[in-house]
N, C-alpha and C positions, 0 to 999 in steps of 0.2 A: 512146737505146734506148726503144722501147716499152713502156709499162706500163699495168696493169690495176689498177684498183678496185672489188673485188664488194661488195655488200650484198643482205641479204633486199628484195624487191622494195614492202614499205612497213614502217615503222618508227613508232609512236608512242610517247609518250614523256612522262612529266610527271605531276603530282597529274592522278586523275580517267579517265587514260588508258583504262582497260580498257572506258571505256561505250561506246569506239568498236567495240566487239563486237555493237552491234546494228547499227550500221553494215554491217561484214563480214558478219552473217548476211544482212543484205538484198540488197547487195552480187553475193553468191555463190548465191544464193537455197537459202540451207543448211535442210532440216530436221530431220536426225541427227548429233549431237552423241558426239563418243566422247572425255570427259575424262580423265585422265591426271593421277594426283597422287599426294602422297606423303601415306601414309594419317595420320600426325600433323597435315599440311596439315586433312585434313576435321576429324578429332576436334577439331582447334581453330576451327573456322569460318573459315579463312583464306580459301578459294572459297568461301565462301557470294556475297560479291556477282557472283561470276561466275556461279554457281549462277541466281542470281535476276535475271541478265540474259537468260543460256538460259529460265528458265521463262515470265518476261514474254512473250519470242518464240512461248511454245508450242511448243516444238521437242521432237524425242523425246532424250533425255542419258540414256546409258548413262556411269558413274563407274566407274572401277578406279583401286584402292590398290594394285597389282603394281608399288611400285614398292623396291626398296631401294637402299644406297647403294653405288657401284663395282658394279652390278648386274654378275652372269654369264650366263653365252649362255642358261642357262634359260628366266631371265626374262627377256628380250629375248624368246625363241621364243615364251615362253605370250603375253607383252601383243601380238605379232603375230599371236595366235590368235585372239585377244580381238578386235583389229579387222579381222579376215576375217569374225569370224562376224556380230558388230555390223554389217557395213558401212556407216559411215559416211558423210556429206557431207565430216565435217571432222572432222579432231583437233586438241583442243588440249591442249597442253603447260602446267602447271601447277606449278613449283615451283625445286628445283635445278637442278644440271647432269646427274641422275640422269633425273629426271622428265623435262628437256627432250634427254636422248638417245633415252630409250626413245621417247617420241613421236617422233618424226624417226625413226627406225628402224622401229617397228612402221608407221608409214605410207606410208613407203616399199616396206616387203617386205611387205604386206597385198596387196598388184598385183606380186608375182612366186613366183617358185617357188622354194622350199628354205628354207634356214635362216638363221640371223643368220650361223653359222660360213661360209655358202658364199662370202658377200662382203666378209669378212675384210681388211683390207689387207695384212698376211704372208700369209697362206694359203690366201685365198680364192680362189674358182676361177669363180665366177659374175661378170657384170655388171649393172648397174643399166638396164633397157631403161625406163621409164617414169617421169614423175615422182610416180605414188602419187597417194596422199588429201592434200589442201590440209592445211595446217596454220597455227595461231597460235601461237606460243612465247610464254607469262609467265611471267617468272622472279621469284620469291621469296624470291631472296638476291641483293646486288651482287657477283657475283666471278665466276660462270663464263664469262659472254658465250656460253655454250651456245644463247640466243635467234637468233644473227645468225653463225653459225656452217657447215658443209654436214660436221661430225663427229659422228658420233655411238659412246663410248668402252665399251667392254666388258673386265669382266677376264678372262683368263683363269687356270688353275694358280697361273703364278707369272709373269707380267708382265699387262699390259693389249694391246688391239690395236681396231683404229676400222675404221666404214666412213666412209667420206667419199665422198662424189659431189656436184654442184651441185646435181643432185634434191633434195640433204636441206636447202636453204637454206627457210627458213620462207616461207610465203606472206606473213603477216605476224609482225612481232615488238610485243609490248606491254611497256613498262617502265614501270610506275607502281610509285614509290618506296612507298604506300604500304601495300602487300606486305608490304614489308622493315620494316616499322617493332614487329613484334613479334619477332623474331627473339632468338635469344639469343645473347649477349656473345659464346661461343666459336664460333658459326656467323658470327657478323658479324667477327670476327677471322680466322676461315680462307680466310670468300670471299672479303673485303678483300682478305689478301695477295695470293692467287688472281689475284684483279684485277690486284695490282700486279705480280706476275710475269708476267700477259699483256703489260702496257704496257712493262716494262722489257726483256723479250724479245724483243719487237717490235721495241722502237726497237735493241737490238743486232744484231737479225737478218741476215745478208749477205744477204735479200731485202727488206730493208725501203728503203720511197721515201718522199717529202718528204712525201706524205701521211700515209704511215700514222706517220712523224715526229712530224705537228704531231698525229693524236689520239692519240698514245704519250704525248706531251709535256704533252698538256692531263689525258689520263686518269692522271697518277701526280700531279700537281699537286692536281687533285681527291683521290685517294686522302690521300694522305701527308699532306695540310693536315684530312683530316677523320675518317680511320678510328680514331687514339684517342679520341677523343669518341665516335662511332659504338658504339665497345665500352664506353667507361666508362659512359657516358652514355645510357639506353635512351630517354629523354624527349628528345634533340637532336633532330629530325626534320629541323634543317635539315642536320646531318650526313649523316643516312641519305639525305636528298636528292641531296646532292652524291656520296654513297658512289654510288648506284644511276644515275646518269649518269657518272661514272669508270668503274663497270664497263662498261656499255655501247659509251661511247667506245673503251675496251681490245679489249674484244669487235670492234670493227670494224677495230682497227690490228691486231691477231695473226691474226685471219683471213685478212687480206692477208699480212702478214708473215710469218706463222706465228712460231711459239716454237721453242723450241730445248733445251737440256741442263739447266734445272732440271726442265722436262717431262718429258724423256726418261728419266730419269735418278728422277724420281717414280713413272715407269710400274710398276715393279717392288717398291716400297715396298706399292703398293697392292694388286696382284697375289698376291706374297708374303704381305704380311703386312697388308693388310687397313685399311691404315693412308685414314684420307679425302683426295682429292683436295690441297683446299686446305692441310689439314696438310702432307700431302708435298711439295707446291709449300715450303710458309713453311721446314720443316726441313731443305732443302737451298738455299735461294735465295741467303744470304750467304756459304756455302761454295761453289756454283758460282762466283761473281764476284770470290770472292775469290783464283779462277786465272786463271779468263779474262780479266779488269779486261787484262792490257797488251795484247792484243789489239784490243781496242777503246777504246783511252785516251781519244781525243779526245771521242768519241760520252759515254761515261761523265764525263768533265771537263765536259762542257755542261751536266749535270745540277745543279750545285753551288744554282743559286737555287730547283731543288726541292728538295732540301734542305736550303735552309738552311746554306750551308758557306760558309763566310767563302774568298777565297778570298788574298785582299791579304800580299804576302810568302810566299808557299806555291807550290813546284814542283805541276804537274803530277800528279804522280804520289803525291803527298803529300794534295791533294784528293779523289783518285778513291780512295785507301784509307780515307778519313775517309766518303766516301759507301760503299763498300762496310761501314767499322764502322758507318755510318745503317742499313742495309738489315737487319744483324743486331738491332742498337738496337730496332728497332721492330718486330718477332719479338718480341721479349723484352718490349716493353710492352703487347703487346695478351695476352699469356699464352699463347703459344705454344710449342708444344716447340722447343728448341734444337740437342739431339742425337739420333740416331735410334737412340740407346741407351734413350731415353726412352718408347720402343716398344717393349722388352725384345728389340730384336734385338743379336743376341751377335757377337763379333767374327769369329768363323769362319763367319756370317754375308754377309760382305763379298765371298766371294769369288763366290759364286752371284749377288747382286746386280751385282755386275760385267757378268758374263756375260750378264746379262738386260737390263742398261742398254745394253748393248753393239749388241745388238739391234734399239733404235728407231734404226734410220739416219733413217728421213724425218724424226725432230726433229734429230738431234742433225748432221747436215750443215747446219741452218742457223745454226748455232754459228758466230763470230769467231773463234773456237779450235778446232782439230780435235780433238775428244774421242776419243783412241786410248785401249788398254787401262789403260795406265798414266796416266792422267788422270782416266776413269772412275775407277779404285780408288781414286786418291787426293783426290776428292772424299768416297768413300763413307768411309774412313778418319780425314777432317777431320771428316764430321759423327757421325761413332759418336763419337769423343774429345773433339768439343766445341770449342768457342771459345775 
């Protein structure tokens, strides 16, 4: 059977990374700048050296802080107001998985007509005819892979819904770890899992191939061997090294692969009740596997020397619950919520959330397990109650 392997069409990566931005200015012979960040990002001078790579260039940089977090279709519409009117050479993406949707969306729908809601994946009625304004994605946290991604995620009311098209792949992607190196504990704990829910979902995916395997397999080996340090520890930097190439790696195995039911199943968390991305990933992740797990026994038993799981005298089945109690274990050590009681959602709660989880088919069909109604619920019912 034939298969495919996409990635954004140049990728750097490593200390130092981001000066190859004078490169791409020259490159593309760019001289309007329209940056994209999260306004915490400036107040702390986090883009300042990209700032002073743009000015070295003499380039014209128009800055927007439009950005918040699980943004709604608003702002999605105004930051694509923002670069109609600017028009730009180039956008770049600066920060989360927030910051690097909006860029990808606003520069895409800057060269067409209507709204963010028109190109919807539930409901949308338009298509994507052009591929927009060039973009550079830099992330600022290891865990979204939002950089090397063609998604870009919006909430709505009460769930979330994306547009995705291969338009929205970055022209380039930049990952230089040392972004991430001011970060705080419980951002570096949420993207991390984040991370490791791309790479574990991946590699369970009924689409996933021998590729996107081995950077499943290498991306949770990097996470898992470095993300407690990374949180405890804000001076490791060789942790946050290794965190911010795990994420990336992840980012290129679930884009292939895609993800599946802790994602799908998070969309409504967020939606609802406002809860962040990666939190919703970490507080349903050992409650999803902890049903799906015989579905995919083998694929999950392979993992035992990532984590660390002895395996000598021990069924099967007995290993892959001792990884799925890992997966909880390390929720709990990086200071993460457990239950999504801890969100002060109430039990009669559950039953809307259902309905809304119910609803992301394009994740939760790539599920090992067929996620019917009565499976949804009884995830959501495991993680109100708790471990």
């Amino acid at each position: 059977m034939m298969q495919q392997f996409i990635t954004p069409k140049n990728i750097y990566h490593g200390k130092g990374s981001i000066q190859k931005l004078e490169d791409i200015f020259n490159e593309m012979n760019v001289k309007k700048v329209f940056m994209l960040t999260d306004p915490i990002l400036k107040e702390l001078n986090v883009i300042e050296p990209i700032v002073e790579i743009v000015e070295r260039n003499h380039l014209d940089l128009k800055i927007s802080t439009n950005v918040v977090p699980e943004p709604p279709l608003k702002v999605g519409n105004d930051v694509v107001n923002e670069v109609k009117t600017f028009n730009p050479d180039l956008v770049i993406g600066v920060g989360g998985g927030s910051s690097l949707d909006l860029a990808k969306a606003s520069a895409i729908l800057s060269t067409h007509e209507g709204d963010v809601e028109d190109y919807l994946n539930l409901t949308g009625t338009k298509e994507l005819t052009n591929e927009g304004v060039p973009t550079v994605l830099i992330p600022t946290t290891a865990g979204t892979g939002a950089e090397v991604t063609d998604i870009a995620v919006f909430s709505l009311k009460d769930t979330k819904d994306v547009i995705t098209h291969k338009y929205l792949l970055a022209n380039y992607a930049i990952v230089d770890p040392v972004l991430t190196y001011t970060l705080p504990p419980k951002v570096t704990a949420a993207s991390g899992i984040d991370a490791l829910t791309h790479a574990i979902e991946a590699y369970t995916s009924v689409n996933a191939t021998p590729i996107t395997d081995t950077l499943a397999v290498e991306a949770m080996k990097k996470i898992v061997n470095n993300i407690r340090s990374a949180v405890w520890n804000n001076h490791d930097y060789k942790a946050r090294d290794e965190m911010a190439n795990g994420s990336l790696i992840a980012g290129l195995s679930f884009y292939n692969a895609g993800v599946a039911g802790v994602h799908g199943l998070a969309y409504p968390l967020g939606g609802l009740f406002k809860i962040p991305h990666g939190e919703s990933n970490a507080v349903l992740l050992p409650y999803v596997y902890n049903q799906i797990w015989p579905a995919t026994m083998d694929k999950m038993y392979s993992l035992y020397e990532v984590f660390d799981i002895p395996v000598e005298g021990k069924t099967k089945r007995e290993v892959v619950k001792e990884i799925v109690q890992a997966l909880y274990d390390l929720v709990v050590d990086v200071g993460l919520a457990t239950s999504i009681a801890e969100y002060n959602i109430k039990e009669e709660d559950i039953e809307t959330l259902t309905q809304n989880g119910l609803k992301q088919e394009r994740l939760l069909k790539r599920s090992p397990m067929k996620f019917d109604e009565a499976l949804v619920r009884k995830v959501y019912e495991h993680a109100y109650k708790g471990w």
